[in-house]
C-alpha positions as a Markdown table, in Angstrom:
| # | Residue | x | y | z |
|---|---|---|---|---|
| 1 | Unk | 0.0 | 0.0 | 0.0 |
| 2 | Unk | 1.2 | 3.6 | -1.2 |
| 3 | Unk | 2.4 | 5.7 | 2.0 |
| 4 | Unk | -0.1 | 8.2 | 1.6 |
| 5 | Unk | -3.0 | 5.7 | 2.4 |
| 6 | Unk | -1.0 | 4.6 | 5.4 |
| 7 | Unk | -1.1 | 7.8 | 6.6 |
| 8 | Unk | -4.6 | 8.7 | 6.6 |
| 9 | Unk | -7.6 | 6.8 | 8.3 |
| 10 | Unk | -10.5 | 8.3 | 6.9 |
| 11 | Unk | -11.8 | 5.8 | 3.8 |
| 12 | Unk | -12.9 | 9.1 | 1.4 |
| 13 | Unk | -8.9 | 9.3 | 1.0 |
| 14 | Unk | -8.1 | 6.0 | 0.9 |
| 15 | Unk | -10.5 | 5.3 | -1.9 |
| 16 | Unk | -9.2 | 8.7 | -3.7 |
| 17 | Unk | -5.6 | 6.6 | -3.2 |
| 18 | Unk | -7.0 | 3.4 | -4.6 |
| 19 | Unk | -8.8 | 5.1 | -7.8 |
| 20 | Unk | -5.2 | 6.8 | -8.7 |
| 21 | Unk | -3.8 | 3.1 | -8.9 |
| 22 | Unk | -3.7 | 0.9 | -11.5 |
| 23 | Unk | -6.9 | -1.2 | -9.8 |
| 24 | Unk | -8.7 | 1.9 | -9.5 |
| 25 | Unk | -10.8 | 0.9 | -12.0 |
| 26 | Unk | -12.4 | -2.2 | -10.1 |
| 27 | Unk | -12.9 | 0.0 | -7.4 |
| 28 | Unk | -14.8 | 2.6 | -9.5 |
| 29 | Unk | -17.0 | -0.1 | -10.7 |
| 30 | Unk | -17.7 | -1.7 | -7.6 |
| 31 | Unk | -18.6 | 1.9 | -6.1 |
| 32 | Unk | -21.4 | 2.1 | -9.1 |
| 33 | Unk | -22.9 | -1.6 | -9.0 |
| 34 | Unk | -22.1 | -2.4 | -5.5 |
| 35 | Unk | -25.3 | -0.6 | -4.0 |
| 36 | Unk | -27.2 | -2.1 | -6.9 |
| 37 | Unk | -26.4 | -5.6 | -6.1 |
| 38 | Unk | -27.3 | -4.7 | -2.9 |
| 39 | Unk | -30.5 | -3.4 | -3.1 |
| 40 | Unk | -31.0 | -6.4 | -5.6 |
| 41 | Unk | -30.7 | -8.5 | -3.1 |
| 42 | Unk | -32.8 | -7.5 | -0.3 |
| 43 | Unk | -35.9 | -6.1 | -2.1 |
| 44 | Unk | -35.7 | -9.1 | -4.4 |
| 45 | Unk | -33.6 | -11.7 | -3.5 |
| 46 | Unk | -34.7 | -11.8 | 0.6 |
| 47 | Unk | -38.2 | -12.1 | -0.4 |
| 48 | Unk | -37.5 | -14.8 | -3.1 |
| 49 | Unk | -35.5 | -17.2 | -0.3 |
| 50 | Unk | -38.4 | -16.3 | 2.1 |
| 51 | Unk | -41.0 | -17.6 | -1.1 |
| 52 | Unk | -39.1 | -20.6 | -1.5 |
| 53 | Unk | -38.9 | -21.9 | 2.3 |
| 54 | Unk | -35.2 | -20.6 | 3.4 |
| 55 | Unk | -36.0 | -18.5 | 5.3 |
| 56 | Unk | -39.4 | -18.3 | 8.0 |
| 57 | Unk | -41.5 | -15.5 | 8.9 |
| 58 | Unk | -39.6 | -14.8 | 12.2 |
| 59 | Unk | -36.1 | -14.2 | 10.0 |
| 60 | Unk | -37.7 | -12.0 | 7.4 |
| 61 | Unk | -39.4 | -9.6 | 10.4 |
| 62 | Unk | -35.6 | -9.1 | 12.1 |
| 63 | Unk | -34.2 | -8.5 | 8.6 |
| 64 | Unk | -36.4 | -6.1 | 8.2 |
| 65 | Unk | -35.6 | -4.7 | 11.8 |
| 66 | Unk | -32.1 | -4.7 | 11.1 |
| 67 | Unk | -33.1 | -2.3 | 7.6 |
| 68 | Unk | -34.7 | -0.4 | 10.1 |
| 69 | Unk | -31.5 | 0.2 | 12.5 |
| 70 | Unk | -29.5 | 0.1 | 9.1 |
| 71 | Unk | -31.2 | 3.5 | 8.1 |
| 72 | Unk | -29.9 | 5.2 | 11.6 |
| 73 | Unk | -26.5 | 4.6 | 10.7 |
| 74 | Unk | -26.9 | 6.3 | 7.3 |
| 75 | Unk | -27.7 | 8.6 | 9.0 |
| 76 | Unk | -24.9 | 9.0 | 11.4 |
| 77 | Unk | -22.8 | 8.6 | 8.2 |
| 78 | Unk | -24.0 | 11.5 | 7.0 |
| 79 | Unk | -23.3 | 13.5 | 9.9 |
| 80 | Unk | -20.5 | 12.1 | 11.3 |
| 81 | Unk | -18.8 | 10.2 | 8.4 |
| 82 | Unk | -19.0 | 13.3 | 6.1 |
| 83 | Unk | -19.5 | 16.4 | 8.0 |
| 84 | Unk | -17.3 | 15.4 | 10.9 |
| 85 | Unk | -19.9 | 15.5 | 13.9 |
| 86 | Unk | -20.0 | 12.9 | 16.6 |
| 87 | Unk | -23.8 | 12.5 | 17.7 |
| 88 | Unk | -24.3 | 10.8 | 20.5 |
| 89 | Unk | -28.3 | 11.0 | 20.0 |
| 90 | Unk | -29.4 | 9.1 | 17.2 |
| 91 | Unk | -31.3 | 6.8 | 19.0 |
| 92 | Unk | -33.5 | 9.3 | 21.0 |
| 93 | Unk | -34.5 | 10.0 | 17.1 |
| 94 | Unk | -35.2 | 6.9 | 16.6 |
| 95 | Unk | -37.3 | 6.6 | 19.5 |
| 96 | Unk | -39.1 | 9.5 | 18.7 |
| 97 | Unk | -40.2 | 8.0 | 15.2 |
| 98 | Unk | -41.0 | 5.0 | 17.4 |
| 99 | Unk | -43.0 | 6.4 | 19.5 |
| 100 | Unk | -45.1 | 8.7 | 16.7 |
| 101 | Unk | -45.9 | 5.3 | 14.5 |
| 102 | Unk | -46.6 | 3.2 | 18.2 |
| 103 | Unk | -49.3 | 5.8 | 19.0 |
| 104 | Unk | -51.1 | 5.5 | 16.3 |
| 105 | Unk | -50.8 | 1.9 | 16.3 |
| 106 | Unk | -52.3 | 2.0 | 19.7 |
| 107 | Unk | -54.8 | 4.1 | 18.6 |
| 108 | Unk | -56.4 | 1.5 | 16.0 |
| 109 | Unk | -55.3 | -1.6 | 19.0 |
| 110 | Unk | -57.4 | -2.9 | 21.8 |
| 111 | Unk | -59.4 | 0.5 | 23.4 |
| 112 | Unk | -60.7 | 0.6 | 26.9 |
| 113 | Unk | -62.6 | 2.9 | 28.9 |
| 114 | Unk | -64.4 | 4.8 | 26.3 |
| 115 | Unk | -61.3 | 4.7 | 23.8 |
| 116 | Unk | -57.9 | 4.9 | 25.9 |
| 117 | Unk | -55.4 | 2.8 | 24.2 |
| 118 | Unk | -54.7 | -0.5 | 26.4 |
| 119 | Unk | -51.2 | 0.5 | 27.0 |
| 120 | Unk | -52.3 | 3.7 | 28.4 |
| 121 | Unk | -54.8 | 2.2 | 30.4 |
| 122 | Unk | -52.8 | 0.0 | 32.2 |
| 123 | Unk | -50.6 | 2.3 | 33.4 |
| 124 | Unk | -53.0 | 5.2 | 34.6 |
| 125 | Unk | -53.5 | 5.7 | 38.2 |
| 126 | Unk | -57.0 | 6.2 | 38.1 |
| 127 | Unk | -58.4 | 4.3 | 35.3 |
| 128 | Unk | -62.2 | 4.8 | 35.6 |
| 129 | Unk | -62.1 | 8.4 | 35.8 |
| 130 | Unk | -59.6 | 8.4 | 32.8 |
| 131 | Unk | -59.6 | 10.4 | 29.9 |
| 132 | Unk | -58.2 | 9.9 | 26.6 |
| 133 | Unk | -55.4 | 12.8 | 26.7 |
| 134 | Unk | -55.8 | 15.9 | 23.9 |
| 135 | Unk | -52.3 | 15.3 | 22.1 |
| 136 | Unk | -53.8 | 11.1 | 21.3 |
| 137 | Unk | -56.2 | 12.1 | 19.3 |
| 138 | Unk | -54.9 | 13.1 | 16.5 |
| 139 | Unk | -52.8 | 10.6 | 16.2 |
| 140 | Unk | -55.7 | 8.3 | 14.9 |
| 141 | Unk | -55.1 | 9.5 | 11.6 |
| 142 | Unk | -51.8 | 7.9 | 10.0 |
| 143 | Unk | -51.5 | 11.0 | 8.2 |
| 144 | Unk | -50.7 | 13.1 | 11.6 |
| 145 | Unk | -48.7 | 10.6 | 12.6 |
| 146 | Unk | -46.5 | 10.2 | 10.0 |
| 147 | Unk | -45.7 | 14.2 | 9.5 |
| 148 | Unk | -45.0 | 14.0 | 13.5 |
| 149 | Unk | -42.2 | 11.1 | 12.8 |
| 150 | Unk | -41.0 | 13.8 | 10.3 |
| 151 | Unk | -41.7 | 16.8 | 11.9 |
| 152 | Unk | -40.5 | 16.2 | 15.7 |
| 153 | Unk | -37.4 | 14.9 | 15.5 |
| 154 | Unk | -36.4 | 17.0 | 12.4 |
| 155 | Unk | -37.6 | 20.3 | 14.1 |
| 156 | Unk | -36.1 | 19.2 | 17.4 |
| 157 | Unk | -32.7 | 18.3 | 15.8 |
| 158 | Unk | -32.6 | 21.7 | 13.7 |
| 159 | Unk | -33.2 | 23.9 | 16.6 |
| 160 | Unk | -31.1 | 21.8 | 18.8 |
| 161 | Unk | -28.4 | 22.0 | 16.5 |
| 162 | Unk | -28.2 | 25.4 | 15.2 |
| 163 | Unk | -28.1 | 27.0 | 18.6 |
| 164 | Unk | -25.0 | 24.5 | 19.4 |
| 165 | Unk | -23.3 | 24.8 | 15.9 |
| 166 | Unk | -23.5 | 28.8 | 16.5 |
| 167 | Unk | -21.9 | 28.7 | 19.5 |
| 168 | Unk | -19.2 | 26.6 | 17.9 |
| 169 | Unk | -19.2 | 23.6 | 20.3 |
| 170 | Unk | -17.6 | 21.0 | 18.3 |
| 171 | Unk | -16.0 | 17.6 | 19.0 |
| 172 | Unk | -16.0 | 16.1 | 22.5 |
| 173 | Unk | -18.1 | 18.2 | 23.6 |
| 174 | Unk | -21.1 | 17.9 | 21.4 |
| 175 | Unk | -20.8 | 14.9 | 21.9 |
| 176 | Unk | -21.3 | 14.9 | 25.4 |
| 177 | Unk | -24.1 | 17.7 | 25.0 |
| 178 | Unk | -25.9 | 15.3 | 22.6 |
| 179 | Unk | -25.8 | 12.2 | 24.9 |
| 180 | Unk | -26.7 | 14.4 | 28.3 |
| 181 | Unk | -29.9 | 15.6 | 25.8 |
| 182 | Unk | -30.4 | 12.0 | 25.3 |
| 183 | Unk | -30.5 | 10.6 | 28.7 |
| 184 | Unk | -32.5 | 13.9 | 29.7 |
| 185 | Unk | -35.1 | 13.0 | 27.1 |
| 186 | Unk | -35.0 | 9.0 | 28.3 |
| 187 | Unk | -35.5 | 10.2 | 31.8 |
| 188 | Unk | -38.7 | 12.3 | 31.0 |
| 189 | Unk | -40.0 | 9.3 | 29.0 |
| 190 | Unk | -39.8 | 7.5 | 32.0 |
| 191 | Unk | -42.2 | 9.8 | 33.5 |
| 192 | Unk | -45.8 | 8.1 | 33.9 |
| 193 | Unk | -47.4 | 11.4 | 34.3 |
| 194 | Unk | -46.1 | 11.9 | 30.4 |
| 195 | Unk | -48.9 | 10.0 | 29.7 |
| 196 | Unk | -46.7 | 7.9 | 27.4 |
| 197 | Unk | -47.0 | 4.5 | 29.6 |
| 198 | Unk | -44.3 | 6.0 | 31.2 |
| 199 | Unk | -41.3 | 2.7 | 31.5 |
| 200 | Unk | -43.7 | 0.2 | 30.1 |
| 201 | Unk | -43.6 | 1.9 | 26.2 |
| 202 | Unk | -46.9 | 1.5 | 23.9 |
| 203 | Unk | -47.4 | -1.9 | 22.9 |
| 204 | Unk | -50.5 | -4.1 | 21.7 |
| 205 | Unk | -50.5 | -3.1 | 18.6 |
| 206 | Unk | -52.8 | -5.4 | 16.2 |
| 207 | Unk | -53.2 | -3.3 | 12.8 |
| 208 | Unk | -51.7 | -1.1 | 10.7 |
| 209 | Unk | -53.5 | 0.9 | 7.8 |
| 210 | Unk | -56.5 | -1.7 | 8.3 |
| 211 | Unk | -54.0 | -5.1 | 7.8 |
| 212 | Unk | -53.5 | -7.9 | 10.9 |
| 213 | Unk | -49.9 | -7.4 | 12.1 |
| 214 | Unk | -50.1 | -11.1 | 12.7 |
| 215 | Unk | -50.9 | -11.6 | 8.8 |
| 216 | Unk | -48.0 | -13.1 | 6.4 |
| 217 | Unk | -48.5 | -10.7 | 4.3 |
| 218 | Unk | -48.1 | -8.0 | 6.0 |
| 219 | Unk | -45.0 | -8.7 | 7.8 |
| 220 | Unk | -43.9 | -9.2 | 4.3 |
| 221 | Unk | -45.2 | -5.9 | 3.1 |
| 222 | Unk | -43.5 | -4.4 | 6.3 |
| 223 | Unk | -40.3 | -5.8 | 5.4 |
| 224 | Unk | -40.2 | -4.9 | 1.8 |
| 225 | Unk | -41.2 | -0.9 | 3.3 |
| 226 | Unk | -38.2 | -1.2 | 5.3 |
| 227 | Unk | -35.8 | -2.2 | 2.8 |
| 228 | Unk | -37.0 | -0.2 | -0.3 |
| 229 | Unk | -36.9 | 2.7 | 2.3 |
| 230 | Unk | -33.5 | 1.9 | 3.3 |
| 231 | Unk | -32.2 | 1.6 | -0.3 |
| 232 | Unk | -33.7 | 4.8 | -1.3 |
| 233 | Unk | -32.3 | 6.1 | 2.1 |
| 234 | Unk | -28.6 | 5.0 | 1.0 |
| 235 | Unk | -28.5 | 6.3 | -2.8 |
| 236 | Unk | -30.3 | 9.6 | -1.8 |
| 237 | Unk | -27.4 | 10.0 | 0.6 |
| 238 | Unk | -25.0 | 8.8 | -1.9 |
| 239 | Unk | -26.3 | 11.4 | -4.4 |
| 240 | Unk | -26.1 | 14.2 | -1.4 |
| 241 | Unk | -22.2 | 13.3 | -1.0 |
| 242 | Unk | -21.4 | 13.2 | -4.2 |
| 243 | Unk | -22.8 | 16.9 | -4.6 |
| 244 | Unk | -21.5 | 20.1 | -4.1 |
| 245 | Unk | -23.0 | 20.4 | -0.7 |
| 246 | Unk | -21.7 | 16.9 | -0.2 |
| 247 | Unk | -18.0 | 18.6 | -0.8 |
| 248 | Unk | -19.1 | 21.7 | 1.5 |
| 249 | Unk | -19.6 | 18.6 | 4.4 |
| 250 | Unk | -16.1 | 16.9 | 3.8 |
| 251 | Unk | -14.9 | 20.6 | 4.0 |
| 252 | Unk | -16.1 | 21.3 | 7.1 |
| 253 | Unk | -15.2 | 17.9 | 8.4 |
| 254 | Unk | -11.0 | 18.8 | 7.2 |
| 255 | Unk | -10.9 | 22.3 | 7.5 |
| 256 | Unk | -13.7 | 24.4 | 9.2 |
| 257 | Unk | -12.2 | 27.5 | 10.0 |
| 258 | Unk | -10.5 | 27.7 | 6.2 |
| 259 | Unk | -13.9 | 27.3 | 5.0 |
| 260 | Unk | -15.4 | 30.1 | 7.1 |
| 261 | Unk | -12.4 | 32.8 | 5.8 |
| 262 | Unk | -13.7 | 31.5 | 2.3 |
| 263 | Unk | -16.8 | 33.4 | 2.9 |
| 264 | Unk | -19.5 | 30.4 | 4.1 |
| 265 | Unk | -21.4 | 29.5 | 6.9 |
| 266 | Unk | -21.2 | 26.3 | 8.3 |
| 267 | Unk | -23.6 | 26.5 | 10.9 |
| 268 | Unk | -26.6 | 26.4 | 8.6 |
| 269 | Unk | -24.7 | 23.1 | 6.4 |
| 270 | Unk | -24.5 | 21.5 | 10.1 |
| 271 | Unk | -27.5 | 22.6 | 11.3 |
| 272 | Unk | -29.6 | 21.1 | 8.1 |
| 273 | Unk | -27.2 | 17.5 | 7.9 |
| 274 | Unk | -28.1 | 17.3 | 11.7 |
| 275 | Unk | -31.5 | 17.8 | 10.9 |
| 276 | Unk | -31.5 | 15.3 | 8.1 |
| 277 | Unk | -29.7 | 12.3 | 9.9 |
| 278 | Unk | -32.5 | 12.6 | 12.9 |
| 279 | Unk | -35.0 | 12.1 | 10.1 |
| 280 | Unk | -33.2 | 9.0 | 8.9 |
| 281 | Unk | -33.2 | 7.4 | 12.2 |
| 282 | Unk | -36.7 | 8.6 | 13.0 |
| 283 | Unk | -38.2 | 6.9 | 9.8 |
| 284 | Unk | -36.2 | 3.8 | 10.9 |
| 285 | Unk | -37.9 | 4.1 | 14.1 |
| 286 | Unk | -41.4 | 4.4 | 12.6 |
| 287 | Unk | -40.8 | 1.4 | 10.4 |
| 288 | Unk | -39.2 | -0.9 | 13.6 |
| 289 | Unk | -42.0 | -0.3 | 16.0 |
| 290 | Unk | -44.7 | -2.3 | 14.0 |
| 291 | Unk | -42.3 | -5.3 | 13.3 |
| 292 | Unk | -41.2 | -5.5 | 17.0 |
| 293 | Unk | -44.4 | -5.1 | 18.5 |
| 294 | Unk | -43.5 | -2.7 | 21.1 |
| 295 | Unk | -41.4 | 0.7 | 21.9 |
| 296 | Unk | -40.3 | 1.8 | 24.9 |
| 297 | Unk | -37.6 | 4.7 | 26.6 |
| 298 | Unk | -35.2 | 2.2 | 27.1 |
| 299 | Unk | -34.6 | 2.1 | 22.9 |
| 300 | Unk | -33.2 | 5.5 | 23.2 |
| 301 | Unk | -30.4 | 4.7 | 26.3 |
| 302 | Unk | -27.2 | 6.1 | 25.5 |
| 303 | Unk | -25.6 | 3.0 | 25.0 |
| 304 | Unk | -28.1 | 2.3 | 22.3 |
| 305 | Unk | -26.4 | 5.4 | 20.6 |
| 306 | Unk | -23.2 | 4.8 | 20.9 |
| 307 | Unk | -23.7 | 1.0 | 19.4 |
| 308 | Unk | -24.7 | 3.2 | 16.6 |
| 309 | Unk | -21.2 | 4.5 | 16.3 |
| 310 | Unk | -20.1 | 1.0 | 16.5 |
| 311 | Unk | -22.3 | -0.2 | 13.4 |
| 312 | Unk | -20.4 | 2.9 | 11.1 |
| 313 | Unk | -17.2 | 2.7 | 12.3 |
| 314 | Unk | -17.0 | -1.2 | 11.8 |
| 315 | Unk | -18.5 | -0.7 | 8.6 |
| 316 | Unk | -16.6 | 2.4 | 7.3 |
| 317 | Unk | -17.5 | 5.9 | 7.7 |
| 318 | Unk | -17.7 | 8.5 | 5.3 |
| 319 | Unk | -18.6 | 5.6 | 2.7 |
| 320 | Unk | -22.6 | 5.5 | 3.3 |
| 321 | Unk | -22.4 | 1.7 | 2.0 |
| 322 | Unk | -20.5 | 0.9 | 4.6 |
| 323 | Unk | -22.6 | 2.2 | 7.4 |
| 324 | Unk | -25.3 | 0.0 | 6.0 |
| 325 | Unk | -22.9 | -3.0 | 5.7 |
| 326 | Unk | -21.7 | -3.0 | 9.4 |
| 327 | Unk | -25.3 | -2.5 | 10.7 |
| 328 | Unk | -26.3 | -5.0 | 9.0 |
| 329 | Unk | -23.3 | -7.3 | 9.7 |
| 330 | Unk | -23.0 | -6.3 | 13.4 |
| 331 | Unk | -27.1 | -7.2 | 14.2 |
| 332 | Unk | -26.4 | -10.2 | 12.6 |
| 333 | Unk | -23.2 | -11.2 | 14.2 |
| 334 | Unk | -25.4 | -10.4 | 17.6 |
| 335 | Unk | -28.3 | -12.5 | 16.8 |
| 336 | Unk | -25.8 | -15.5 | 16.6 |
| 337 | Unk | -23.9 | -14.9 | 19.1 |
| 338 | Unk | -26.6 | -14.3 | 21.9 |
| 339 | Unk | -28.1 | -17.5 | 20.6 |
| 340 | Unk | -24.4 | -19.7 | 20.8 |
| 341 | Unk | -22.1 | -17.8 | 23.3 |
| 342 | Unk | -25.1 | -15.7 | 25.3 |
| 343 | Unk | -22.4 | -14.1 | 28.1 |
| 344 | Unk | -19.3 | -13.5 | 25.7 |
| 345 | Unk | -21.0 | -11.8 | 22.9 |
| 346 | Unk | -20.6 | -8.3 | 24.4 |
| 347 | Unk | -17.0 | -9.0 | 24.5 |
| 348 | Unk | -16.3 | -10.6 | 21.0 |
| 349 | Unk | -17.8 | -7.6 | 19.8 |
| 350 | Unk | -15.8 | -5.2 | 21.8 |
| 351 | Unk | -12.8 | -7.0 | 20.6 |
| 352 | Unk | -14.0 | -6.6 | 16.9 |
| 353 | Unk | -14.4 | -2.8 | 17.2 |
| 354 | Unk | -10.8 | -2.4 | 18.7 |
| 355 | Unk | -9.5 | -4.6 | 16.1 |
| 356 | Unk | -11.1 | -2.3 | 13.4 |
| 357 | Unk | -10.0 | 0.8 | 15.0 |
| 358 | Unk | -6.6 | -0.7 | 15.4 |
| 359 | Unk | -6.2 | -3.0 | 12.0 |
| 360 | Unk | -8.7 | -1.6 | 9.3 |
| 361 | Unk | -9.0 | 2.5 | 10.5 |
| 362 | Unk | -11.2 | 2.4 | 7.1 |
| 363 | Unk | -13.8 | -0.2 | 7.7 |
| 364 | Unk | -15.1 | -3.0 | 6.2 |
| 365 | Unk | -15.8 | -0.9 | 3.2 |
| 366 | Unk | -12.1 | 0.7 | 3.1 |
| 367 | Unk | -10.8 | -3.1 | 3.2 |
| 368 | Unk | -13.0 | -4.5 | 0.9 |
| 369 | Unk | -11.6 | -2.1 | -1.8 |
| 370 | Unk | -8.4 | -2.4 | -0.6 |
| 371 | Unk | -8.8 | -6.1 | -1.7 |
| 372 | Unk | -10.3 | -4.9 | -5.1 |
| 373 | Unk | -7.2 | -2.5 | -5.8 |
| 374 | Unk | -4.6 | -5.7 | -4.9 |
| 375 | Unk | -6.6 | -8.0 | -7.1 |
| 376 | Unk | -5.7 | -5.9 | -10.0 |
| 377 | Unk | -2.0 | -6.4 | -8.8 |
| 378 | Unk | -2.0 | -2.9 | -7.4 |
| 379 | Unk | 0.6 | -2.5 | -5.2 |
């Protein structure tokens, strides 16, 4: 490998290396057809083993969680991988979406009292003299509730973010802002007199848009939303890097200061990426809740966003493709390894994030086209 790769850990250099070399061509074509293949496979090729007997209804619902979680990571991709800010909040996002799609799943779910959702029923102090609370009803209508899974977490994020961003807190420190906002926004979750079932989460969900959640179909029809969603996630981001306000991101991420004597503003490019990774996740969230049958405060934990970070920087930052690869690859490897080796898995997966870190600064996807370069008898 060429000395200048060596020297730099970020993948959008190494692949800029690996183009400029004799293999470069490989790579170039793999960066086009890659995501295709990809996309190929799950929309059309998941469904087809699932047709066929391969796979049961139980592994097509987590595969369509893990599309779910996948479309978080983009979205830390985006803001992390490309623009160079560590969030430490994606999954209160995600939780937020969650919680949006859940309460209007529990609006069309088992009602008591004169039409309380069960969840919230159970959990109210004084059940008979309950009343179904003002901010529930709208969320009836799956219109409502899918412009709040935009509208929350995106206004929440761009407000957050562009009073931070102005006042220039950057690097550690956002990052410890974001995850105190995080565990401040579990803790009031908690909170029964929310009105939000408090530590229980809203569950007892039995339709969505008039279909049985217990049908075939339409845990198949969930699963196909998730991973045409997630697809359409990844090239839209892909598209947005490769821009010119993709460049302003990888800018800011190198060089902010030179960027503001050049006459622009990056609090508004930071403010709007923020915004756009917390819809990401909070679409992923809206799209999870109906396949797992529940959400609850504890998906938004800090550790839950911090495994985040482990997905995209196991899978490659900066790269999109790779965020989606080592979210996909990391939920698997988790699923197997809680079912073989329940006690060690937290460890083998520690160990594999230090090894990356340590071995492969570029990812999965850094490595992979490493591989691609040599195969062309780069050197």
């Amino acid at each position: 490998m060429r000395p200048e790769a060596m020297r730099h850990g970020n993948d959008t250099v190494l692949v800029d290396v690996l183009r400029r070399g004799s293999g470069g061509g490989l790579v170039r074509w793999f960066d086009h057809v890659g995501p295709g293949i990809g996309a190929l496979l799950l929309i059309f090729g998941v469904p087809a083993l699932f047709a066929s007997g391969n796979l049961d209804q139980s592994q097509l619902s987590q595969l369509g969680r893990y599309c779910c979680l996948a479309m978080v990571a983009v979205g830390l991709d985006l803001v992390w991988g490309y623009c160079g800010v560590l969030s430490l909040c994606q999954a209160m996002f995600f939780t937020l979406g969650g919680y949006a799609c859940g309460m209007y799943l529990a609006m069309h779910g088992p009602l008591d009292g004169g039409g309380i959702p069960r969840a919230l029923f159970v959990v109210s102090s004084d059940p008979s003299g309950m009343a179904l609370p003002w901010f529930w009803k709208p969320f009836a209508s799956a219109g409502f509730a899918a412009t709040m899974t935009v509208l929350v977490p995106g206004t929440f994020a761009a407000v957050f973010g562009f009073f931070a961003f102005r006042s220039r807190i950057r690097g550690v420190y956002f990052s410890i802002i974001t995850q105190a906002t995080t565990v401040a926004v579990w803790l009031l979750f908690c909170r029964n007199d929310l009105q939000l079932c408090g530590t229980n989460g809203l569950t007892n969900f039995t339709h969505i848009l008039g279909f049985e959640l217990r049908e075939t179909s339409t845990k198949v029809g969930l699963y196909l939303a998730s991973a045409a969603t997630l697809c359409a996630s990844a090239y839209g981001a892909l598209w947005l890097t490769r821009s010119r306000f993709g460049r302003l991101l990888i800018a800011i991420r190198d060089n902010e200061s030179r960027l503001r004597f050049a006459g622009y503003n990056p609090v508004w490019f930071k403010t709007v990426i923020f915004a756009l990774g917390a819809v990401l996740a909070a679409v992923g969230g809206a799209l999870y809740t109906p396949q797992t049958g529940i959400v609850t405060p504890a998906n938004m934990m800090a550790i839950e966003s911090i495994l985040v970070v482990v997905w995209v920087a196991v899978g490659g930052r900066g790269t999109i493709i790779g965020a989606v690869v080592g979210a996909l690859a990391i939920n698997l490897l988790y699923a197997w390894l809680t079912t073989l080796v329940p006690k060690a898995w937290p460890f083998i997966i520690g160990a594999l994030f230090v090894a990356v870190v340590l071995f492969m600064p570029a990812g999965l996807a850094g490595a992979w086209r490493a591989a691609l370069a040599r195969a062309k008898g780069w050197r």
